[in-house]
C-alpha positions, 0 to 999 in steps of 0.5 A: 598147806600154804606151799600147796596153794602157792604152789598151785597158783605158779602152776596156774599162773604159768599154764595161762601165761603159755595159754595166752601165747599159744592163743596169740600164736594162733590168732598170728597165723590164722589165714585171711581171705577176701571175699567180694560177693553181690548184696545180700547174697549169702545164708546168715550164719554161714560165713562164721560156721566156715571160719570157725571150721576152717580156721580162716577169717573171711574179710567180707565185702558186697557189691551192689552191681558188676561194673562196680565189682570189676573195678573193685577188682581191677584197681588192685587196691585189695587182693580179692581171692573169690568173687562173684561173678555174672555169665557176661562178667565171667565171659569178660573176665576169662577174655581179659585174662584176669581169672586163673583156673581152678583145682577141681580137686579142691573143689569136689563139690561141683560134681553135684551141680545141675548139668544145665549150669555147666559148660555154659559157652562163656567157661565151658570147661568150668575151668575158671568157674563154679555155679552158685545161684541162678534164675530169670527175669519173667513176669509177676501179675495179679490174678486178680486184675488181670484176667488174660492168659500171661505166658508171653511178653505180649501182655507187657504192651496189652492197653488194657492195663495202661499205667498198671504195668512196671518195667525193670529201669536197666537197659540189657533187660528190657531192650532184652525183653523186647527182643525176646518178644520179636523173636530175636536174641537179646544178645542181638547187636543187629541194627534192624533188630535193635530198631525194631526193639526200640520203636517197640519200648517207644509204642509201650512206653505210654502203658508204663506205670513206672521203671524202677527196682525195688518199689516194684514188691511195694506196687505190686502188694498194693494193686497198684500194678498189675504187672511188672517186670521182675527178677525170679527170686523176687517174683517168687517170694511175692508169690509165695507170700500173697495169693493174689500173685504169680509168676511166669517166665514167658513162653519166647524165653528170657535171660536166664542167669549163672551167678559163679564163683571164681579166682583172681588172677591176683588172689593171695591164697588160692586154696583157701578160696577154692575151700571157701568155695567148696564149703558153699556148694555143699549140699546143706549149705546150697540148700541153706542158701537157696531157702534164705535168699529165695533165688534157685539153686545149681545144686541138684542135690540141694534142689532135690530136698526143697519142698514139692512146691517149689521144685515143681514150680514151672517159675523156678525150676523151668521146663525144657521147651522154656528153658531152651529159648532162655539164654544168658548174657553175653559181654558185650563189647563197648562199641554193642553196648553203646547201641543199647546205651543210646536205644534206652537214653532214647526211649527214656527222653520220650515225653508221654502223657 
């Protein structure tokens, strides 16, 4: 009986020791890719349930804007294998040669992305690039201190409501929006136009409560604006958690921008990556993320199961006489840029009463 149990406890003791290096064996060869994402930008959960059925671990970083990603990027202190990317940083990136194109094959799941998400002008192949959320700047107001018809960026400059109204502190968005309600391209590098732009945001500048970000959802709730420049993902999550508050998208069009997927020239495994990515643009996990994070999805199949309220929601999901004048941001090269540089430095010296 005593050899039975000694016996029993070599056996044992033998299969954790070739357990245990079967395990190291496996944490040894597990595959790592890195991942550059914008803020909060993904569903919860998400990046565990694609480890744990891939096998990969997934080295997680966020940005908090472009620029600071394309210098992350460019240094080459980390090898990044799938980055975010704005439509103008896209566009820049693909000119620079610093993105490769992507194995379709790998990445099945495109198929199933809105048709208006594709072959936008800065990629129009997708050969670099694959749809992952997208939206607008538009206007969120409270119904109840504004009594005016809001479908325009003309309720932007309405004296009625001086020092109630909020502006995005970001120079392409409101020299942009300025633009957009004289009828120009926000992508304009015109001299007049821009001229014509800027004494426009000078003329308005007194009826500004204040220009910021994240203190608009603060001013808002409280009443103490009553209108205000917004990204759609916010606007719409104000609006669908107080009565009192909408949000349109105007009817001369806006920025409508296409957050993508792609690969660094410099990836260290590309076909991880493009599982990764191809792991995100499944339906469910489209759906997960558009739910959580509150922006509108490319993924058709995906928008399909959202609720009726939302995909009848002509702030989210707009209709084509709007969609059609909303464009996307183009790179612009330094030389343009610092035409809307010198504009907002311009407009935010002002001093006003």
């Amino acid at each position: 009986m005593k050899r039975s149990i000694k016996y029993i406890a070599l056996i044992c003791s033998i299969t954790l020791v070739i357990s245990l290096f079967v395990g190291c064996g496996k944490r040894e060869n597990k595959k790592t890719i890195n991942v550059l994402n914008y803020g909060e930008n993904i569903a919860e959960g998400l990046l565990k349930e694609f480890e744990e059925k891939y096998n990969i671990k997934v080295n997680y970083k966020t940005f908090d804007d472009m620029e600071t990603m394309y210098i992350e990027v460019t240094s080459g202190k980390t090898k990044w294998d799938a980055i975010l990317v704005a439509d103008y940083m896209a566009d820049r990136m693909i000119n620079e040669d610093l993105l490769q194109k992507i194995n379709k094959d790998n990445i099945p799941n495109i198929k199933d992305m809105n048709e208006d998400d594709l072959g936008q002008a800065f990629d129009p192949n997708n050969d670099y690039t694959v749809p992952y959320m997208n939206g607008t700047i538009g206007i969120v107001y409270n119904k109840d201190l504004v009594k005016d018809k809001v479908d325009s960026w003309n309720i932007m400059w309405n004296e009625k409501y001086s020092k109630q109204i909020f502006v995005l502190d970001a120079q392409r968005d409101v020299i942009g929006m300025a633009l957009k309600k004289l009828g120009y391209s926000l992508n304009s590098t015109n001299p007049k136009e821009l001229e014509e732009a800027k004494q426009a945001l000078i003329a308005q500048k007194p009826l500004v409560l204040k220009y910021g970000a994240d203190e608009v959802k603060d001013l808002m709730t409280s009443g103490e604006a009553s209108i205000a420049m917004i990204w759609s993902g916010e606007g719409l999550t104000l609006a669908d958690e107080n009565d009192n508050l909408e949000y349109v998208v105007p009817k001369e069009g806006a920025n409508f921008w296409l957050d993508s997927w792609a690969i660094p020239k410099n990836a260290n495994d590309k076909e991880s990556a493009e599982a990764f990515i191809n792991f995100l643009s499944e339906k469910e996990n489209a759906l997960k993320i558009a739910e959580e994070i509150g922006y509108t999805t490319p993924h058709k199949l995906a928008m399909e199961e959202q609720p009726e309220e939302v995909r009848n929601n002509k702030g989210a999901y707009m209709p084509k006489e709007v969609m059609d004048k909303c464009e996307v941001y183009k790179y612009l090269p330094q030389d343009k840029l610092r035409l809307y540089e010198d504009i907002w430095n311009e407009v935010k010296a002002i001093k006003v009463d």
